[in-house]
N, C-alpha and C positions, 0 to 999 in steps of 0.2 A: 618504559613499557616492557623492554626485554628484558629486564630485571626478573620479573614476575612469568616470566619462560626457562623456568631456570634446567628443562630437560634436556635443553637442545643446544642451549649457547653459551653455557658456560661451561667452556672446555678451559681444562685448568692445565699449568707446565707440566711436562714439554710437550704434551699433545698440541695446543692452543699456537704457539710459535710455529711449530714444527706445519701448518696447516697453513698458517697466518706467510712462510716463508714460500710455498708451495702456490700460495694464490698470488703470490707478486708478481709471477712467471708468465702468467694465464691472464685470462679476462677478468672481467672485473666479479671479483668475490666468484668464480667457477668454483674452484675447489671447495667452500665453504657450502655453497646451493647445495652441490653434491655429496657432499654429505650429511647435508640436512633431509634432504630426499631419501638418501639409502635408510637413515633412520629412522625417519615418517613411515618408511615402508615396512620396516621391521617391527615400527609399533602398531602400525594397522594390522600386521598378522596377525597378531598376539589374542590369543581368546579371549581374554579378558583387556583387550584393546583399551586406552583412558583418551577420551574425547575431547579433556582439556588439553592432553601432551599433544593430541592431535590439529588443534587450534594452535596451538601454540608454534608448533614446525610450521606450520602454513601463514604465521602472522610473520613469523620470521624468516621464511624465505621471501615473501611480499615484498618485505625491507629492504632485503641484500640485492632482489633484482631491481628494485625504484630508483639503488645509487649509480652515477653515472662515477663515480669513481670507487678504486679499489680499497679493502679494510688493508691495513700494511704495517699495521703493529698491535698486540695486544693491548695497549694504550688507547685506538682506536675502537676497539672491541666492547673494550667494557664501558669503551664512555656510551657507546651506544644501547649496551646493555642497563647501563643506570635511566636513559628518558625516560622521562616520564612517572618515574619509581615515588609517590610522596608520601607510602607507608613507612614506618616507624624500622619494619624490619629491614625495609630496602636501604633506609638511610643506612643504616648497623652496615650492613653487607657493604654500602657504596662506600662508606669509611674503611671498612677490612682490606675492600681490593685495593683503596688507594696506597695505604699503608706497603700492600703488599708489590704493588709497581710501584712506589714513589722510586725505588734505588734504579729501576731503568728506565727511569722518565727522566731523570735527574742529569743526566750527561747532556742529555740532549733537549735543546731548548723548542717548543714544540713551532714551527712555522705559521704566520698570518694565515697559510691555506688552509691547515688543521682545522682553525676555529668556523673559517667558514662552512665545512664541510661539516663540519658539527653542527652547525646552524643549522646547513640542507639538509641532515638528517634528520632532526629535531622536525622539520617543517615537515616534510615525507614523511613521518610517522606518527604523527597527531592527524595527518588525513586519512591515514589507511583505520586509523583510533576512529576518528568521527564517521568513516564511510561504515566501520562495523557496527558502530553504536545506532545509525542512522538506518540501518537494517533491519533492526527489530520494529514490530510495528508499534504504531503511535508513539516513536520517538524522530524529533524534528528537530533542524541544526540546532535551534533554542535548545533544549534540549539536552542534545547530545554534547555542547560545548559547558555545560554548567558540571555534567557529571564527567566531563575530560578535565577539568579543570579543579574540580574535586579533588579528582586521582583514578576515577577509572578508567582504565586502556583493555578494556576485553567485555564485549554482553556477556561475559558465562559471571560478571562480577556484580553483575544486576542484582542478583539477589540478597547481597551484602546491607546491612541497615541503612550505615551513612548513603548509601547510595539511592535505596528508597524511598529516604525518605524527599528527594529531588524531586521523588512523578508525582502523578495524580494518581487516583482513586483506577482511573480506567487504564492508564497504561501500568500499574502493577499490574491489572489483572493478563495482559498481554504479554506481558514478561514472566510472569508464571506460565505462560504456554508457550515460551519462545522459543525452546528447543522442539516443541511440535510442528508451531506457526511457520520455522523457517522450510520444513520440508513442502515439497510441493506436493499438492493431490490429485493424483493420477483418477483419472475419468471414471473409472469404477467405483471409487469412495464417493464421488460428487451423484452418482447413481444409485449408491447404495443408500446414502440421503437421503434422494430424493422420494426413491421409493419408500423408505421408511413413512416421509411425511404424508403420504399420500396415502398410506395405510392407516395410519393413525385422524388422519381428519375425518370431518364427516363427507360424504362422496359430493354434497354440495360446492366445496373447494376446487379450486383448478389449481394448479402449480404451472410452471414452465424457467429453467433452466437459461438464466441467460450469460452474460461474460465471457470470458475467453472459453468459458465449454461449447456454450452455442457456437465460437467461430470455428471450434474444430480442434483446441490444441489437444497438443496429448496428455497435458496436467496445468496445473492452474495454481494461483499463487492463495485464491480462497474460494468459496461459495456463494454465489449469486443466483439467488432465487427471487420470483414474480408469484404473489399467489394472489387470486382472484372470489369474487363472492358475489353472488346474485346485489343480496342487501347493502354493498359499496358500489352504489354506482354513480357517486358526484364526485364532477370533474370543477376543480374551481376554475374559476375565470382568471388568466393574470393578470397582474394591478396596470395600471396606466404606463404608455411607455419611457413616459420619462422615469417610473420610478427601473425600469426593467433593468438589470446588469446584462450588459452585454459579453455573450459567450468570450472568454479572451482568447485574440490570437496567437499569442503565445504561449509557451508554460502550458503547467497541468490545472484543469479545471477540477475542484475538491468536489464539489456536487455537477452530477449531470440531470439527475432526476431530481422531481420534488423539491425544487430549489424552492414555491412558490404556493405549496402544497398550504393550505389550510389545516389549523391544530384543534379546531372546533369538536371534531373527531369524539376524540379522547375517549370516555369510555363506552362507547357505540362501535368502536374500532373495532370488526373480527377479527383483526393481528392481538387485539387487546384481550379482549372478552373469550377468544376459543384458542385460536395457534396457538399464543406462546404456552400459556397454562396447559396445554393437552400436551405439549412437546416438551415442556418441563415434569410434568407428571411419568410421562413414557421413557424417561430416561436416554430424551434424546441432548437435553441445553446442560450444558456444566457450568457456563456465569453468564450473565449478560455484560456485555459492555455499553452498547448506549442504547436508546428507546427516544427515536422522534416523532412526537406528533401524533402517534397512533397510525402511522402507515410505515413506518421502516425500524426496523429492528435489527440489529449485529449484536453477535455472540460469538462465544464459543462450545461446539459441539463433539461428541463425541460419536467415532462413528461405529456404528453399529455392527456386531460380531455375529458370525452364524457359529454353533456348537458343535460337537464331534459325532450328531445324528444331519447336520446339515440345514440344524432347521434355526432361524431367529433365536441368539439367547435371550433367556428368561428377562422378565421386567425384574426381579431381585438381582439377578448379575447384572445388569446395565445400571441401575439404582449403585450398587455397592462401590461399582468398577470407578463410577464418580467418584465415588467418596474417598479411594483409594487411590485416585487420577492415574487410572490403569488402562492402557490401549492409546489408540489413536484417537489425536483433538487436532480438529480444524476450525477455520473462522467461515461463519455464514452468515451471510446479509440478506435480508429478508424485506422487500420492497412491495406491499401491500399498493394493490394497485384496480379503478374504477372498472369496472366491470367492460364498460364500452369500448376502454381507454388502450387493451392489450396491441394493436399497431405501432402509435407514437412512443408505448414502454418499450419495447420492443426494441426498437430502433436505437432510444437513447442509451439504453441498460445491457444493451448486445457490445456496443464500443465498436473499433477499437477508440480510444480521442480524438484521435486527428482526424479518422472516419467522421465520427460524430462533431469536431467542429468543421467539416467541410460543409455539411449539411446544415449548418446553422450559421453558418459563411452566406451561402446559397438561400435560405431565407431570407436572410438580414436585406440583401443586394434586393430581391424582390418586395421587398417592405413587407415580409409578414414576420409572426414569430410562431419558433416550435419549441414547445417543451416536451413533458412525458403526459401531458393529457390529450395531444392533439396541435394540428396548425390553425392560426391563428389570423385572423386581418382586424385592425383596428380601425374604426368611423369615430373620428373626431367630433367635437359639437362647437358647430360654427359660433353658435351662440356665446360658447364660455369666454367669459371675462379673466381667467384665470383668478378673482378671488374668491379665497376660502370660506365655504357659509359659514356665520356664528353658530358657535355651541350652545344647543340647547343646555342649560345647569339640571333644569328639574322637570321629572315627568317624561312619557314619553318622546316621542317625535312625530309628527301626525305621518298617518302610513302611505302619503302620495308624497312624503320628503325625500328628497333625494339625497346620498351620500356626494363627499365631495369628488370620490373617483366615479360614480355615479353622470356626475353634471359634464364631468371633460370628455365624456365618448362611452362607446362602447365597442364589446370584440364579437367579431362574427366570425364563428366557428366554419370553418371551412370544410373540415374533414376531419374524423376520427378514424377513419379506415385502416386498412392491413400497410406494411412497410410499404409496396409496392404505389399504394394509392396516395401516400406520401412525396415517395420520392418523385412520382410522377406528374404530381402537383406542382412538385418542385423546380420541372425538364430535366430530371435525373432520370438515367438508367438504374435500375434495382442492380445491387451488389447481393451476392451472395455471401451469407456471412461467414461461409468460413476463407472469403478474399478480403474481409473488412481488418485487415489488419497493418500497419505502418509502413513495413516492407511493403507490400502489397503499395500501396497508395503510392509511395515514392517514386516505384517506376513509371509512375501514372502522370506524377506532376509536371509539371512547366509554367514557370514564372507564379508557384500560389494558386496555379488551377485546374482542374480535372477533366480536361478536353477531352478525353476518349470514355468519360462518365454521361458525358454530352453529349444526344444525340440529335436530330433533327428537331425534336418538341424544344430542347431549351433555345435553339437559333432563332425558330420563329416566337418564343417567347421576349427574347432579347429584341426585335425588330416589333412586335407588338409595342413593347413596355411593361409597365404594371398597368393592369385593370383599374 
């Protein structure tokens, strides 16, 4: 991998010894970090500063601080510099240098501990490889071990063919904005957004701003938006609870919302029919990346620029600026959501996780369930036998027929109400979201549970039972 750094670590005789003698003295690799730092620092000054030499001294200082032991000969240098190297040119180079140490490797026959530290090196930089690779979005250890494995040791090498040709269709398009994607966006761009979109629809739309902007942070890792419409306003029922996945309590949960959402939609969706089209036309979307169901939509957008009178640039500059993928691009997720339904979205789509699975902890114990359309209590049907009616083949179904999640019960909507009327369904105190966050919680827990979220309503809840 350090092969392919060739700005920083390959210090050739007698500089390389002479550094290599200086750090045997010292802690482990000191001398070496520090001078990789003094010259990370001189190439950040530089006006014309290069962002790969700059990845490069930072992948490589990563390395030298990971080793629990010191580099102590330029034999160990370079082995480190060829990992991972399985381009054509790095072979070339790895055969020149061996050539070029073999006469002072040659006296000395290399120790059992050598190789194993070769080894921990090897292993220590195929993780710091897959943690970088793992960085860009829509790339997953799957993933990122096929194109380590490949040959590549850096995302700036994503855009290389062979290596392309490993993704899909959606994470190229994410990897063309991954020097955008990895910057965070600061609250003003997720405002600037938003307000754009709100200008651009018709005044019948609601929006509302939720994820880590509603808890408060001061920048965000993407765009999470709710937008709302008179004419959406079915909430599906969820399916039976045996079919139901249970919130996991560990790990991270991939959907919070619309896990369960109905696709009938489709082209009746105002996400379908008006946003995205009106937000593509206005030169706010540069690609899209997925499209579910007609209620949730991610992309990538570009964010909008005021001009040197202060006012909104033109629709031809935001049009062109696409074309020329000029300015700033962020990722925004677009959760089209039932008009009644804006409390339980709320809730789920605000975060943080571990916020959100305490709260669906806290259901579960009381036997109800909560998604993003509302809380839930299921009425079983004493009656059901549990077997499945026969399929009709032909014609239709007489319309007093019951479906089979039909025959096993049904859900009695509790509440659609605001956060508050949730949580207090639930003998939860309302958290304020911008406390809804991991930190926040932790100092909260004991043994798994949120006793001081707890107030008087869940004790007597807990001594009641369930209803």
């Amino acid at each position: 991998m350090l092969s392919r750094s060739p700005y920083f670590f390959r210090l050739r005789p007698p500089l390389l010894p002479l550094f290599l003698r200086h750090n045997s003295t010292q802690g482990h690799n000191d001398a070496i970090i520090k001078m990789l730092i003094e010259n990370r620092e001189k190439e950040r000054k530089k006006p014309a500063g290069d962002d790969q030499k700059l990845r490069a001294f930072d992948k490589a200082i990563a390395v030298l601080k990971s080793l629990d032991f010191p580099i102590r000969s330029e034999s160990d240098a370079l082995k480190l510099m060829r990992l991972g190297d399985s381009s054509e040119q790095g072979k070339e180079e790895s055969a020149d240098e061996q050539i070029s140490t073999k006469e002072t490797d040659k006296p000395t026959s290399a120790p059992q501990s050598d190789s194993a530290r070769v080894i921990e090196v090897r292993e220590g930089t195929k993780r710091i490889v897959l943690n970088e690779l793992q960085s860009v979005p829509g790339l997953g250890p799957y993933t990122a071990r096929n194109l380590f494995e490949a040959g590549c040791t850096s995302a700036s090498e994503l855009h290389r063919s062979k290596f392309q040709q490993l993704l899909t269709a959606r994470q190229k398009i994410l990897v063309a904005y991954y020097t955008h994607l990895r910057q965070p966006v600061h609250r003003k761009e997720i405002e600037t957004i938003n307000d754009f979109i709100r200008i651009q629809l018709p005044s019948d739309f609601q929006t509302e701003l939720v994820g880590s902007y509603r808890r408060n942070f001061p920048f965000s890792s993407e765009i999470d938006l709710i937008v709302l419409h008179p004419s959406f306003n079915v909430a599906p029922f969820p399916p039976p609870p045996e079919k139901i996945l249970q919130f996991p309590r560990k790990g991270r949960a991939e959907k919070v919302y619309g896990i369960y959402a109905q696709k009938q939609f489709g082209s009746k969706s105002p996400l379908l029919t008006t946003v995205i089209p009106t937000l593509k036309v206005q030169g706010l979307i540069a690609r899209e990346v997925k499209m579910s169901g007609g209620d949730k939509w991610d992309g990538i957008v570009r964010v909008p620029e005021l001009g040197a009178d202060g006012q909104l640039e033109s629709l031809e500059s935001r049009v062109n600026a696409i074309k020329r993928k000029e300015g700033k691009y962020r990722r925004l997720t677009i959760n089209l959501v039932p008009w009644g339904c804006r409390g339980p979205a709320l809730l789920a789509l605000t975060g943080d996780m571990e916020f959100v699975r305490q709260v669906h902890d806290r259901a579960d114990k009381l036997g109800l369930f909560l998604d993003g359309n509302g809380l839930w209590r299921w009425h079983g049907n004493e009656n059901f036998d549990g077997a499945t009616p026969l399929k009709r083949r032909r014609g239709r179904p007489p319309s007093d027929a019951k479906t089979d999640d039909e025959s096993r019960g049904k859900w009695e909507l509790i509440t659609q109400g605001s956060e508050k009327d949730i949580l207090a369904e639930l003998g939860m105190a309302y958290v304020e979201p911008s406390k809804r966050n991991y930190s926040y919680l932790l100092s909260k827990v004991t043994n798994g549970r949120l006793p001081k979220l707890y107030g008087s309503v869940v004790r007597k809840k807990w001594m009641e039972g369930p209803q």
